[in-house]
C-alpha positions as CSV (number, residue, x, y, z in Angstrom):
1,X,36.0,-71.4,59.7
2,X,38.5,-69.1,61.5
3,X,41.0,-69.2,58.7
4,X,38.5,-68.6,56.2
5,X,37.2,-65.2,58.2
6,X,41.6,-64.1,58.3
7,X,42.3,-65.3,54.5
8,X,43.2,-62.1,52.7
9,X,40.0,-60.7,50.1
10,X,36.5,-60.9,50.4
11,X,34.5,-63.8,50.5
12,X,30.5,-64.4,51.5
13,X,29.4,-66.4,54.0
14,X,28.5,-69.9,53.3
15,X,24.6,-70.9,53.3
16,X,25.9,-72.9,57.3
17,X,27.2,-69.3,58.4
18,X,24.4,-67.9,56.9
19,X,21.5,-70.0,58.9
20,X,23.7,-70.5,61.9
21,X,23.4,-66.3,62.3
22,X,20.0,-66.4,61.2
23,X,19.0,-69.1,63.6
24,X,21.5,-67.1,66.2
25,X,19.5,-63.8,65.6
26,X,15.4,-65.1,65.2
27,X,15.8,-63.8,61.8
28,X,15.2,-65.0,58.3
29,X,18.3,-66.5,56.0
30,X,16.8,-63.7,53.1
31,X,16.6,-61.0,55.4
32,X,19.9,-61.2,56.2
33,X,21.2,-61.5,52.7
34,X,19.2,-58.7,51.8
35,X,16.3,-60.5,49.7
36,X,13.1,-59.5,51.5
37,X,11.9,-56.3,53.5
38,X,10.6,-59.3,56.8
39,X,12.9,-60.4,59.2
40,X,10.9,-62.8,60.6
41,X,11.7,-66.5,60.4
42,X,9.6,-68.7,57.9
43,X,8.0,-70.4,60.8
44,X,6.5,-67.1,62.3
45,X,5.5,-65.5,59.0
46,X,3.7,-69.0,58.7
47,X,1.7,-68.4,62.3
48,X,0.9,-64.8,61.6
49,X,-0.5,-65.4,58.1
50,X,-3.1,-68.3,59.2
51,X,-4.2,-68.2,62.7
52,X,-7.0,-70.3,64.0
53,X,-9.4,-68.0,66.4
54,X,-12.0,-69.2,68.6
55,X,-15.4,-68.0,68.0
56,X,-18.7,-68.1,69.6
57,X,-22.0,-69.2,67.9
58,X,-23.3,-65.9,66.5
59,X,-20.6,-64.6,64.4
60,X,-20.4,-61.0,65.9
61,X,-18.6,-61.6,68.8
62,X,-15.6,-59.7,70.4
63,X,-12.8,-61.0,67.8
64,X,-15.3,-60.0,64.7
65,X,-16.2,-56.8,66.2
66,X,-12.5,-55.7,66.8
67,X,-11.9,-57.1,63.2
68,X,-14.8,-54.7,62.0
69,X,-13.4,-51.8,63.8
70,X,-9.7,-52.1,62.2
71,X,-11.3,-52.0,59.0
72,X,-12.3,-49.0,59.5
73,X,-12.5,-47.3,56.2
74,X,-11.9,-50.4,53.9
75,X,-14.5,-52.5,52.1
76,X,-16.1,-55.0,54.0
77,X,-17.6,-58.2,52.6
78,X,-19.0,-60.7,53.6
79,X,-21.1,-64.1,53.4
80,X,-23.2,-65.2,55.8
81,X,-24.1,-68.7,57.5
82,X,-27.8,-68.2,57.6
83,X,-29.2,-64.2,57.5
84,X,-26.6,-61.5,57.9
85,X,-26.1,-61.2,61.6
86,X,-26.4,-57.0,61.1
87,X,-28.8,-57.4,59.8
88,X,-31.2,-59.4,62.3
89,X,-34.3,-58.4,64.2
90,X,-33.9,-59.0,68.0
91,X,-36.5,-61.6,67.6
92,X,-34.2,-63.6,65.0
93,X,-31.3,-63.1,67.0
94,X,-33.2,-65.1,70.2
95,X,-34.8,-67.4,68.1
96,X,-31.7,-68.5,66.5
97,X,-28.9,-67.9,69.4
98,X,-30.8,-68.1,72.5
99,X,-30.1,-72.1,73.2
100,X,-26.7,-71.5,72.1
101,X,-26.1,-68.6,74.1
102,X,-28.6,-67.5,77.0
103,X,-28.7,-64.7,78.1
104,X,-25.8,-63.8,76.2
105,X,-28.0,-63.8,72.5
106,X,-28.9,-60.2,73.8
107,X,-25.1,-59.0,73.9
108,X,-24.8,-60.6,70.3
109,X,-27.9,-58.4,68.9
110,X,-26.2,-55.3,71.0
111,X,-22.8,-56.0,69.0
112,X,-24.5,-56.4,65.5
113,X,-26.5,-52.8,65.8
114,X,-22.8,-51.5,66.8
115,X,-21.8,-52.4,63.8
116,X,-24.7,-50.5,61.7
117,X,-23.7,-47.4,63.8
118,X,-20.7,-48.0,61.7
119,X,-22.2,-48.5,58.5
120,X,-24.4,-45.4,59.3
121,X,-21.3,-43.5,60.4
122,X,-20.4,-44.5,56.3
123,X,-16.7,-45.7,57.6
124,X,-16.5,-48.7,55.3
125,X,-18.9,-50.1,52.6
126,X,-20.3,-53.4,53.3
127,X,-20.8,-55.8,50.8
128,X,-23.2,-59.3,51.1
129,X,-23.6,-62.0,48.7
130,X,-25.7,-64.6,50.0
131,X,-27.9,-67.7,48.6
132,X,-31.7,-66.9,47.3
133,X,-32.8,-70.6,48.8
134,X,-31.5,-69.6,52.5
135,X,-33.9,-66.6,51.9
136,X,-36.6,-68.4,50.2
137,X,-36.2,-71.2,53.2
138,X,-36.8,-68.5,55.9
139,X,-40.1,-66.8,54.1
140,X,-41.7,-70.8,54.3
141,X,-40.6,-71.7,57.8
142,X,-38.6,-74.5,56.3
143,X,-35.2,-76.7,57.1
144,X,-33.1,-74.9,59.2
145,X,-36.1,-71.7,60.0
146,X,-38.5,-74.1,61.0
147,X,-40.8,-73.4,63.8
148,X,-39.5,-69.6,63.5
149,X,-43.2,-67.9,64.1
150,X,-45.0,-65.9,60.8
151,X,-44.6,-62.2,62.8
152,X,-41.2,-62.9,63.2
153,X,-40.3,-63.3,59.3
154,X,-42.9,-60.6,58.5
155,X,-40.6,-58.2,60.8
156,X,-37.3,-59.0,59.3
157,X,-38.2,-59.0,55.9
158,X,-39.3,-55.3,56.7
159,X,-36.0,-55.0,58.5
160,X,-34.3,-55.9,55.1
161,X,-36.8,-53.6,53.1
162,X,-35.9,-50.4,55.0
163,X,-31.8,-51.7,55.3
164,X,-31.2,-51.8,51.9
165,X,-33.0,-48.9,51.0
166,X,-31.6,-46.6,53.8
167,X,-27.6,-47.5,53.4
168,X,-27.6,-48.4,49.8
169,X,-25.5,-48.0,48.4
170,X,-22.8,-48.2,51.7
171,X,-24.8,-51.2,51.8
172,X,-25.1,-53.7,49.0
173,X,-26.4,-57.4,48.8
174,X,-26.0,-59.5,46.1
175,X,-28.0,-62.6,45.9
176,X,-27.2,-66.0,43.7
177,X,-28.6,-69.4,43.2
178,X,-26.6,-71.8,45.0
179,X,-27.2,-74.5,42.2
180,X,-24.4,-72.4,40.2
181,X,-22.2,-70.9,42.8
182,X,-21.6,-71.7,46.0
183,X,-19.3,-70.1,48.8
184,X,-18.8,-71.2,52.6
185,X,-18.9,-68.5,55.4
186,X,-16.4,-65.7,55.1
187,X,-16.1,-61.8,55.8
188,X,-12.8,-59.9,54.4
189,X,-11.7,-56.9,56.0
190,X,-10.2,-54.7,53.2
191,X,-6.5,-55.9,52.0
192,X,-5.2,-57.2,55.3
193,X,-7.1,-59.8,56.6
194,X,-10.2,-62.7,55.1
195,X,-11.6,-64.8,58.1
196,X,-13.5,-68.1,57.1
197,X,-16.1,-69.4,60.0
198,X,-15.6,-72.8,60.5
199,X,-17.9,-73.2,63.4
200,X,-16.0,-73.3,66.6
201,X,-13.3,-71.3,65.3
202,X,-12.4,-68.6,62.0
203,X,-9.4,-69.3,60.1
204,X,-8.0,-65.6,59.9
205,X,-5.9,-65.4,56.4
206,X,-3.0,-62.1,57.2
207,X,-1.0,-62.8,53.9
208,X,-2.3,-60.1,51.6
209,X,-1.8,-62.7,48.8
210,X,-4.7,-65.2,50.6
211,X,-6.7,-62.1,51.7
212,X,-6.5,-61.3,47.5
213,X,-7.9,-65.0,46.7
214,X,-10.7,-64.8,48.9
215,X,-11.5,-61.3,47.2
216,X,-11.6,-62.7,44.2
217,X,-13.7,-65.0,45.3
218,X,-16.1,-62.4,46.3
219,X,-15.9,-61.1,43.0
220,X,-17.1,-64.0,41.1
221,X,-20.0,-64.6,43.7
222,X,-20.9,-60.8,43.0
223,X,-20.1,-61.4,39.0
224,X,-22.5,-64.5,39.0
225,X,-25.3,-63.1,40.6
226,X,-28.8,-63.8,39.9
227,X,-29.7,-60.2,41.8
228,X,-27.7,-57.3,42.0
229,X,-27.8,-55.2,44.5
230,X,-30.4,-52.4,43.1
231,X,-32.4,-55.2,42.5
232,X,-32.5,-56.8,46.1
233,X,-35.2,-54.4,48.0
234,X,-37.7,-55.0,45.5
235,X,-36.7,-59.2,45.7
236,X,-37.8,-58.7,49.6
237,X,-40.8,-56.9,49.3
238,X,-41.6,-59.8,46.5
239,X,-40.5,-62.0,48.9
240,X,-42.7,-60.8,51.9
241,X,-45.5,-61.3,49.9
242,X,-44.9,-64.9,49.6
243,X,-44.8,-65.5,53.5
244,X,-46.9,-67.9,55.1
């Protein structure tokens, strides 16, 4: 009140003063009582730490391509839906994007070699942990690779051969049995930011203490490995053999 603020001696502000000039200001109540470093509002800190973000069907599209170039010099890891995307021959990519996306399946394969130019340029390391039966499913033609033609696996198992050994060890996949482990679709981009793909949309995680959780989460898909990465070139030449 006004005869509170022109009483003699020093008093603090009463938690109403305090929100009223917070709410006044687009500030935070702690900011202004010297507590915390952010001024936002609880509400925006909320928005910019989980975002929802459109995304297309191949998961290399703009958003994730800007994502890949900010992380620039950070470890990048990642899961993948199906094969790693960067990995993919052009005749995967059409196989698997081309009903999805037309014409547009051959701007996805252009995005995914841009971002092997920057895993040759050695700007970040790249990590992949993904599921041995997705792998062994692709080799046989079976669930969600049927119909996928026998030239067409022979070529991107070669593609794998000569990845991993070219850009190991900026490159490094780590394989597990999903009967022990499992892990939905995600890709973390050093300390600032873990995207999960949902599909239609990632769920892009800003609060360093999320972005740490799903690193962690990394980390015990990388601990529980049934193949590490020195072991993985030899798995696909093993694993062409077995194509029929």
């Amino acid at each position: 009140t006004i005869s509170a603020l022109l009483a003699p001696g020093t008093r603090l502000p009463n938690a109403q003063l305090v929100g009223d000039c917070a709410q006044a200001l687009a500030v935070s109540s702690d900011w202004l009582l010297g507590l915390t470093e952010r001024s936002d509002p609880p509400d925006t800190l909320l928005d910019r730490a989980l975002q929802s973000v459109p995304a297309s069907r191949a998961l290399f599209d703009a958003t994730m391509f800007t994502w890949h170039q900010a992380a620039a010099g950070y470890k990048i890891r990642h899961v993948p839906a199906t094969l790693p995307d960067i990995l993919k021959t052009r005749a995967v990519v059409m196989w698997e994007y081309q009903a999805a996306l037309g014409a547009a399946a051959d701007q996805a394969f252009a995005g995914f070699e841009a971002q092997l130019d920057l895993l040759r340029s050695t700007q970040s390391d790249y990590e992949i942990a993904m599921p041995l039966d997705g792998l062994t499913s692709f080799a046989a033609a079976t669930g969600y690779w049927q119909g996928i033609p026998r030239v067409t696996r022979l070529e991107q198992i070669d593609r794998l051969i000569a990845l991993c050994d070219e850009l190991y060890p900026v490159l490094r996949l780590y394989l597990f049995d999903a009967h022990k482990v499992f892990s939905a679709p995600i890709t973390v981009f050093g300390p600032h930011l873990a995207a999960l793909y949902l599909g239609q949309a990632y769920l892009a995680f800003h609060d360093r203490a999320k972005v740490a959780e799903v690193s962690q989460h990394f980390d015990w898909l990388v601990r529980e490995a049934a193949l590490s990465a020195r072991e993985a070139a030899g798995y696909f030449r093993q694993l062409r053999g077995e194509v029929v």
